[in-house]
Phi, psi and omega in degrees: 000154195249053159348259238309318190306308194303078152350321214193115158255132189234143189238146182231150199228199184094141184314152178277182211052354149338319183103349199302017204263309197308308186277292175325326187293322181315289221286339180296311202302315170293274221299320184306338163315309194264038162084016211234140156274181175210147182247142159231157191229174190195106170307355180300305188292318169325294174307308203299330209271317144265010109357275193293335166287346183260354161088045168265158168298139163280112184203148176322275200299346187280280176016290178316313195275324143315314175271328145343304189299313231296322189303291191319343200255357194236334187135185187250355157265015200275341174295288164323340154284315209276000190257340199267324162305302210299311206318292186321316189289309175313322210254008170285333179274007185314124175253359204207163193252030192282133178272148191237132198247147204228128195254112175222135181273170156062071189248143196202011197232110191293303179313319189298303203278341175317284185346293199286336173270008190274273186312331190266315183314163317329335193265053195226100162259153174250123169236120165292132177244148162219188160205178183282115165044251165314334216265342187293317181290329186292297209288332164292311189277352173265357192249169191239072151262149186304322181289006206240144183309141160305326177297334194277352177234021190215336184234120179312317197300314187311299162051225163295322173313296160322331181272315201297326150323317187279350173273338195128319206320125170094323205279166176275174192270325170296355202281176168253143186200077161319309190293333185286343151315296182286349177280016189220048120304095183295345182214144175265074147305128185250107179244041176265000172219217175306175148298333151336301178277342184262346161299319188291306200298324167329297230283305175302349208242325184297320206292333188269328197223020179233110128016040199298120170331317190248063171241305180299000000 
């Protein structure tokens, strides 16, 4: 595998309705600007990928229950392995010398970020993107997504119930528990105001912690 390429691996969290769709799309866009490419990899992709093998609905709560059983019966990092093997085979193929920041998503497990600081270091960040609360149930009860129940988007109260599971509430330590994800974050986006502002916070987190080729 061609390390020396890989710039950057950046890991990302957050409740949903956080915006993290928002900030990865900013940030490949300033590096692909700037000549650096990007991979994204997502655990997410992982769940749904085995969904469709058990011929199950993709939907949040099956999703939830699936990365559940899996952490329990395999560790509570296994989703983060199965991403860090497909990275390794993809980035073995590499062929061209561009340099490259490599992105993995949808992290909900405090063991998937140890793993990814295990396997990854030195170049390995965790960025939590967040907001307040109210601002996650507004943005959750206005949205249409295919994987999410119609009550989550249509009732605040559903809501809120749903993100605060997805925060810990409740869950078993094989569970999803975001918020002890984003307190083991080395960098924050407060993605609570404009695109302006979440483009300003981008800016800062390339300047600080990714490397620029005419740099070197």
């Amino acid at each position: 595998m061609k390390v020396q390429e890989v710039l950057r691996y950046v890991g990302v969290t957050g409740l949903p309705g956080a915006g993290k769709g928002a900030f990865i799309d900013v940030l490949r866009s300033m590096l692909e600007a700037q000549g650096i490419a990007t991979r994204y990899y997502s655990l997410s992709d992982e769940l749904r990928e085995e969904a469709k093998r058990r011929e199950m609905e993709v939907s949040r709560p099956v999703l939830r229950a699936i990365a559940n059983q899996l952490r329990l019966e395999h560790g509570s990092g296994v989703l983060s392995l199965l991403v860090v093997n497909k990275l390794r085979q993809d980035l073995s193929l590499l062929t061209d010398d561009l340099p490259l920041v490599v992105i993995v998503d949808a992290i909900r497990n405090p063991e998937e970020v140890a793993y990814l600081q295990r396997e990854l270091a030195p170049r390995f960040d965790l960025v939590a993107v967040d907001a307040p609360l109210d601002v996650l149930v507004s943005r959750i009860a206005a949205r249409a997504r295919y994987d999410e129940p119609a009550e989550f988007v249509r009732q605040k109260e559903a809501a809120r119930r749903m993100i605060l599971g997805e925060a810990g509430n409740d869950e078993p330590a094989h569970g999803h528990n975001i918020r002890r994800c984003m307190d083991m974050a080395n960098w924050t986006i407060d993605n609570s105001a404009s695109l302006d502002s979440l483009a300003q916070q981008v800016e800062a987190f390339i300047g600080a912690r990714i490397r620029l080729p005419e740099d070197s």
